[in-house]
C-alpha positions in Angstrom: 43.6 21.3 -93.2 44.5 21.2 -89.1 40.6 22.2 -88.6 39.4 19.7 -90.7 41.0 16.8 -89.1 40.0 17.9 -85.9 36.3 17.2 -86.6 37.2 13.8 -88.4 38.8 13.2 -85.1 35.8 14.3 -83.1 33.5 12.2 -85.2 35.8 9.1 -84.9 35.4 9.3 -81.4 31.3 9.6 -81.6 31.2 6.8 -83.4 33.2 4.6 -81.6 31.4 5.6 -77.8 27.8 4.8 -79.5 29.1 1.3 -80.5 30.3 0.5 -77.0 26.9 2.2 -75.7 24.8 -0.5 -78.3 27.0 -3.3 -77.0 26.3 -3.0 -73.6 22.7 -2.1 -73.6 22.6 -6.2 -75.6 24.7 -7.8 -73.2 23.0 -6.9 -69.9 21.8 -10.0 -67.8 17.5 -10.1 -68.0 16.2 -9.9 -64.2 14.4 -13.4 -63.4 10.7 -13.1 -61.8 11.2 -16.3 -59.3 14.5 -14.1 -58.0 12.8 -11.5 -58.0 9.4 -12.9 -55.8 12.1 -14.7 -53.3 14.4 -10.9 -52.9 10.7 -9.0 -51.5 9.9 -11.2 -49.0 10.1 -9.5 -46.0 13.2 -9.9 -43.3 11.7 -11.0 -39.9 12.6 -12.6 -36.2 9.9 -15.0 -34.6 9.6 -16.6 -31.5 7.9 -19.7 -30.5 5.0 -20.0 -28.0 3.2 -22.2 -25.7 0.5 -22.3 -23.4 1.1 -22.7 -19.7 0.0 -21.5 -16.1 1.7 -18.0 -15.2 1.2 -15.0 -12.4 0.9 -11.8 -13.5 2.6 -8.8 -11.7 1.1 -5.6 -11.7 2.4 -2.4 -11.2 0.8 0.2 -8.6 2.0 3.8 -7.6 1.1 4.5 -4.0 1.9 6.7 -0.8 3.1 5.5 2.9 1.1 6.1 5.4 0.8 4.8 9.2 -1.4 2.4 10.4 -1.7 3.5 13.7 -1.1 7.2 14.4 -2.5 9.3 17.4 -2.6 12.4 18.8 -1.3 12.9 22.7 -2.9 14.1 24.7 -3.0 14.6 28.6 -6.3 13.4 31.3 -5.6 16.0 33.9 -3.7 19.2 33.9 -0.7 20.7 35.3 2.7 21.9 34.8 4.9 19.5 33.0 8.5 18.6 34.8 10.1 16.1 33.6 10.8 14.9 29.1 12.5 11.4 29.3 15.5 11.3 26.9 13.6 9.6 24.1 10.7 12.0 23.7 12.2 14.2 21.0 10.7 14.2 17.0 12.4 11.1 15.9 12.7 9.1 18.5 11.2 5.8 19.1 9.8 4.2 22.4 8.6 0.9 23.7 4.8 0.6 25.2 4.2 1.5 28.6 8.1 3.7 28.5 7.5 7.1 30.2 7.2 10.3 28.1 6.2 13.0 30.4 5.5 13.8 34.2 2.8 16.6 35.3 3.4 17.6 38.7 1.9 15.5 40.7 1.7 17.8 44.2 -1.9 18.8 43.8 -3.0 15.2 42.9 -1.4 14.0 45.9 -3.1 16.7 47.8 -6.3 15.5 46.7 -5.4 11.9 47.8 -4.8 12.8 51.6 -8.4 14.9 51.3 -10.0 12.4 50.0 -8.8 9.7 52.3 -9.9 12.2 55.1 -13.4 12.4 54.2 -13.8 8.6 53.5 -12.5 8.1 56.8 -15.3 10.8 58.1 -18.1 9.2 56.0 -16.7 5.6 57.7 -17.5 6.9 61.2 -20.6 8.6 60.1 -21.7 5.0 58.7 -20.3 3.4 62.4 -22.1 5.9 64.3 -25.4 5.8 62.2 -25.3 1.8 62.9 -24.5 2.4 66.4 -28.3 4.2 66.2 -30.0 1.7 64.1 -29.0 -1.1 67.0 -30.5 1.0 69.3 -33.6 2.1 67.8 -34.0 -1.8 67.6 -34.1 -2.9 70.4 -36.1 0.7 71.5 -38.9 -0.4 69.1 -38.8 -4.6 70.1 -39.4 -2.9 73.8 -42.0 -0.8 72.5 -44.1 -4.1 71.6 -45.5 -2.3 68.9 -46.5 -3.5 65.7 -45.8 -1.5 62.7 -45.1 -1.7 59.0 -43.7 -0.7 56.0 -42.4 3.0 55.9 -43.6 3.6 59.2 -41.3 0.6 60.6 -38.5 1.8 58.7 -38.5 5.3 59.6 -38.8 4.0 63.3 -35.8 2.0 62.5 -33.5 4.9 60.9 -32.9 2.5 57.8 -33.2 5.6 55.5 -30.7 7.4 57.8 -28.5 4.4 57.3 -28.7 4.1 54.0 -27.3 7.7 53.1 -24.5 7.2 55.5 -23.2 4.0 53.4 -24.0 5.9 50.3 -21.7 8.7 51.8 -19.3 6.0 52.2 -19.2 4.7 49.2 -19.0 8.1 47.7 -16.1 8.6 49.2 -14.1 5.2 47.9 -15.7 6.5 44.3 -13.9 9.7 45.2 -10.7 8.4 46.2 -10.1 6.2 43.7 -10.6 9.2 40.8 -8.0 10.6 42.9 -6.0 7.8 42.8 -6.5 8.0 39.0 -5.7 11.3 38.3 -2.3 11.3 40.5 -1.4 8.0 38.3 -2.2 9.8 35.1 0.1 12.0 35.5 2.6 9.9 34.2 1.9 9.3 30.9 3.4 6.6 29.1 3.8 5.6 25.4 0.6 3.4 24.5 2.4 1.6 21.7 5.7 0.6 20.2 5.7 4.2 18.5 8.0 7.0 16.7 7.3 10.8 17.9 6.9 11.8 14.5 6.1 16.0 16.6 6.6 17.6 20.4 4.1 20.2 20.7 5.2 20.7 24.4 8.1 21.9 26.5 9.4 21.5 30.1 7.8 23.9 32.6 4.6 24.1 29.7 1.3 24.6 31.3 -1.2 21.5 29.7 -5.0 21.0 30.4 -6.7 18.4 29.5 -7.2 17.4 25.7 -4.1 19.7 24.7 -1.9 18.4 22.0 0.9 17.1 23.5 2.7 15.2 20.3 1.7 13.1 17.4 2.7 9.1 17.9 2.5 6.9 14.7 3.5 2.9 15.7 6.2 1.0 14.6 5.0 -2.3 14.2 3.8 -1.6 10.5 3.1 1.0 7.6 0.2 1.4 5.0 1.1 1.7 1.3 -1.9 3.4 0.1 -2.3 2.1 -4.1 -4.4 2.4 -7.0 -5.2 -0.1 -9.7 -8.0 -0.1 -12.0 -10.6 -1.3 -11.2 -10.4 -4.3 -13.9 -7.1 -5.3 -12.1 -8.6 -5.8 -8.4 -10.1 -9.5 -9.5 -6.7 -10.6 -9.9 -5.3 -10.0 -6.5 -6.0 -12.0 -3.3 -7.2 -10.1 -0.2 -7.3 -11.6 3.3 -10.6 -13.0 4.5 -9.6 -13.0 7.7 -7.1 -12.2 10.6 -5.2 -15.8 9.7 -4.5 -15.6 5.9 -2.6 -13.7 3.8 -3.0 -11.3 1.0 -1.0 -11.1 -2.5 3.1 -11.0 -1.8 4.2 -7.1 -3.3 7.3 -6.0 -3.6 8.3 -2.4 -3.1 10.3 -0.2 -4.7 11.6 3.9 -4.6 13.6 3.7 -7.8 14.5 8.1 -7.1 15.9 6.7 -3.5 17.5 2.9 -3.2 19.4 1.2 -5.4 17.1 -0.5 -8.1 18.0 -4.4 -7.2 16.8 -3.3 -3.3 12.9 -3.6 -2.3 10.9 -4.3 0.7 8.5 -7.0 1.1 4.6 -6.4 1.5 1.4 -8.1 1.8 -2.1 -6.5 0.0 -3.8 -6.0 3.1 -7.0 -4.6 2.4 -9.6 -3.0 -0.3 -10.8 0.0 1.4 -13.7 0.1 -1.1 -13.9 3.7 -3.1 -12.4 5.0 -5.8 -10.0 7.7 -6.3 -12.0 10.8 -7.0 -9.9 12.3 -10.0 -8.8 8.8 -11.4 -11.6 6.5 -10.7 -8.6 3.9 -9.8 -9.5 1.6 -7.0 -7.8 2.0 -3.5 -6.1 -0.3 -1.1 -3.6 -1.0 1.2 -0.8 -2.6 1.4 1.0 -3.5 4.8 4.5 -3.3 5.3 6.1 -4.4 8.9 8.9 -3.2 10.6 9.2 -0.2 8.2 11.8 1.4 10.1 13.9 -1.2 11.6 14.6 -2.9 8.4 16.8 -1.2 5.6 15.7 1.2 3.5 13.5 1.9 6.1 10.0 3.2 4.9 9.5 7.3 5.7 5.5 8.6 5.7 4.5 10.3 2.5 6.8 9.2 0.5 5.8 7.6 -2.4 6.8 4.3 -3.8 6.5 1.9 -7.0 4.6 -1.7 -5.8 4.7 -5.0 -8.1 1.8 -7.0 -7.2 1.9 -10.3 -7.7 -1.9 -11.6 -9.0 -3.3 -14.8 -8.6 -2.3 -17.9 -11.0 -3.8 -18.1 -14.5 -3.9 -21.3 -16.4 -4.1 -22.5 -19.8 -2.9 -19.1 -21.7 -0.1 -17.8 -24.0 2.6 -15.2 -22.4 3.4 -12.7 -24.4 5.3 -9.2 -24.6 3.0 -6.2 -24.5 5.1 -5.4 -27.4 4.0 -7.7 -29.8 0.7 -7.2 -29.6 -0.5 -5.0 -32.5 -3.4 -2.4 -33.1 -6.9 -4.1 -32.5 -6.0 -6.8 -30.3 -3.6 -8.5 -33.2 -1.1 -10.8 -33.2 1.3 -11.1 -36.0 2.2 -15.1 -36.6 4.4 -16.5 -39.6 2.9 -19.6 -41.2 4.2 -21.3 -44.3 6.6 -18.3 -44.9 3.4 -15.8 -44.8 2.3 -13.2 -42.3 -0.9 -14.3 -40.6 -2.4 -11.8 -38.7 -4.1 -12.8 -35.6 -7.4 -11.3 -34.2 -6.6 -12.7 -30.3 -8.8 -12.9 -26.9 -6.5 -11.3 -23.9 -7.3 -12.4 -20.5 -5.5 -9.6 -18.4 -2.5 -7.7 -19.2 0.0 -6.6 -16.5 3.0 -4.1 -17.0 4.7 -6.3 -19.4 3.2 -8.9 -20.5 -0.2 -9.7 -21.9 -2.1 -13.1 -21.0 -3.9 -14.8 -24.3 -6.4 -17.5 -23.7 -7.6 -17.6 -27.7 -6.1 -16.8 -31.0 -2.7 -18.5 -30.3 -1.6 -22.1 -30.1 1.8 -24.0 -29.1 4.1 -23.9 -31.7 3.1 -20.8 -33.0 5.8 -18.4 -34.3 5.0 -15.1 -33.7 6.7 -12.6 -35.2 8.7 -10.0 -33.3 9.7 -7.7 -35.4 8.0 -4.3 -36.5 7.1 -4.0 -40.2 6.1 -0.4 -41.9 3.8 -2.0 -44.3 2.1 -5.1 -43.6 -0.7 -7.3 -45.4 -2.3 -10.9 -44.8 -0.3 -12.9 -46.7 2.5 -10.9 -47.3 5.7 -13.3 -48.1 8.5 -13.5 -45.2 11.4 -15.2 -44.4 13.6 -15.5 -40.7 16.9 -13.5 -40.5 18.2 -16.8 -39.8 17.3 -18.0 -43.6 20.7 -18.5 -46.3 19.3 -19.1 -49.4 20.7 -16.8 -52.1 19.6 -13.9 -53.7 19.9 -11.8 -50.5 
């Protein structure tokens, strides 16, 4: 008896779950297609554009380098006595300050000889003139008539001759001497920073040695790259009066990234990197050391160019534009994509002179699937059925 009313029970129970089951399967709500069209459209942020005039700013890696740079050397030879103070690796010195001294006793030697034996080639000269009067008036006694060679042989003009080329000889002689003692002294030829010393006091030099390398202070070279598509874009000096493209300079490993220096594109030096085919150029910096963060040599720094002024173009974020040269622009609540002309780009922005007009509403964000025509609508939008 207690077993059958437990399967009454169970079947009571069936029963009563598959009615519920059957009356909520009729009483759910039918999807509508116009709902359903308006929920697929996809979610999207636009921004507005419009033609204008705009400067692009490129970016170009490059190395500092000096623009003037020599190697010391001495004219005559010697033993060295005397650094100054400032003649150290590091140090900077004014034109014309003095670096080193060569002992000057032999050179001064040399003066006193050679002021000796101008003196002895002066009397020579006075003495040899002393004969020439004489054989003068010798030959107008003479009453003879003679000429050419003869008459100046007879006259000791050759022998006069030689005696002021002795003479002058001499002063030729002196005055080397006069140079060499004076050349011992040698003084910085520039504004310049000792970047080496390859010297010591009491060294022995000779002529030509290496003495120290000197780069000047007045201003560095950036040496950059840009391809070569770029270069068009950037004004170079014609001459010594203007001015090339403003660049600002940066070493984001080393300064602070709001601090730059200023820079001026200087010059195209007209070949291409070997492994990159990038062009080359300089850029000149000046005062790289006495203004902060002073500019060291090799190091290398980022440069932000700015090109010449482009008119009549759309600005856009290198971002937004899509594979093939595409732009993608909402119109009438549909994507449009855009098939658009780019002038230049730069590192951040590309320059569009066809494809987009003002007004246009381009749309910013990035969609896995996309189609022409696909439906859309702005994150802004608060109809229902979201």
């Amino acid at each position: 008896m207690k077993r059958k009313y437990t399967i009454l029970l169970s079947l009571a129970i069936l029963l009563t779950a598959g009615v519920v089951a059957w009356i909520i399967f009729l009483t759910e709500p039918t999807a509508q297609r116009e709902a359903a069209t308006r929920q697929t459209a996809m979610l999207v942020k636009t921004i507005s554009v419009e033609k204008g005039s705009y400067q692009p700013a490129f970016q170009a890696l490059g190395t500092v380098r000096p623009a003037k740079e020599i190697i010391l050397s001495p004219r005559v030879s010697g033993e060295i006595i005397e650094l100054t103070q400032n003649f150290v690796p590091g140090g900077h010195v004014k034109k014309g300050e003095k670096l080193i001294q060569i002992d000057p006793s032999d050179y001064q030697n040399t003066i006193q000889q050679r002021k000796s034996e101008l003196s002895q080639a002066q009397a020579d000269l006075n003495m040899e003139m002393g004969r020439q009067r004489v054989a003068q008036k010798d030959y107008e006694l003479s009453e003879q008539t003679l000429t050419g060679a003869e008459k100046d042989l007879v006259l000791r003009k050759p022998q006069l001759n030689t005696a002021r080329a002795q003479v002058r000889s001499a002063e030729a002689a002196l005055e080397q001497a006069r140079l060499d003692l004076q050349r011992t002294t040698i003084l910085a030829p520039f504004d310049a920073h000792i970047v080496s010393r390859e010297v010591n006091l009491g060294s022995q030099v000779s002529i030509g040695q290496t003495l120290a390398q000197l780069v000047g202070l007045e201003n560095y070279w950036i040496e950059a790259t840009l391809p070569l598509s770029k270069m068009q874009w950037i004004t170079f000096p014609e001459n010594n009066t203007s001015v090339g493209a403003s660049v600002e300079i940066r070493n984001r490993t080393a300064w602070s990234p709001e601090i730059y220096r200023e820079g001026r594109v200087f010059r195209m030096i007209g070949s291409l990197e070997d492994q990159t085919r990038l062009a080359r150029f300089l850029i000149e910096v000046e005062n790289p050391l006495s203004e902060k963060p002073p500019l060291m040599l090799g190091e290398f720094v980022e440069n932000t160019i700015k090109g010449d002024s482009i008119f009549d173009v759309v600005k856009l974020n290198r971002d937004y534009v899509r594979k093939n040269n595409t732009v993608w622009v909402m119109e009438n609540a549909k994507l449009s994509i855009r098939e658009v002309d780019i002038l230049v780009k730069d590192a951040t922005h590309a320059y569009i002179e066809k494809g987009l007009y003002d007004g246009d509403s381009v749309v910013v964000t990035n969609l896995s699937t996309i189609s022409d025509g696909a439906p859309l609508r702005l994150e802004s939008d608060t109809t229902t059925n979201q």
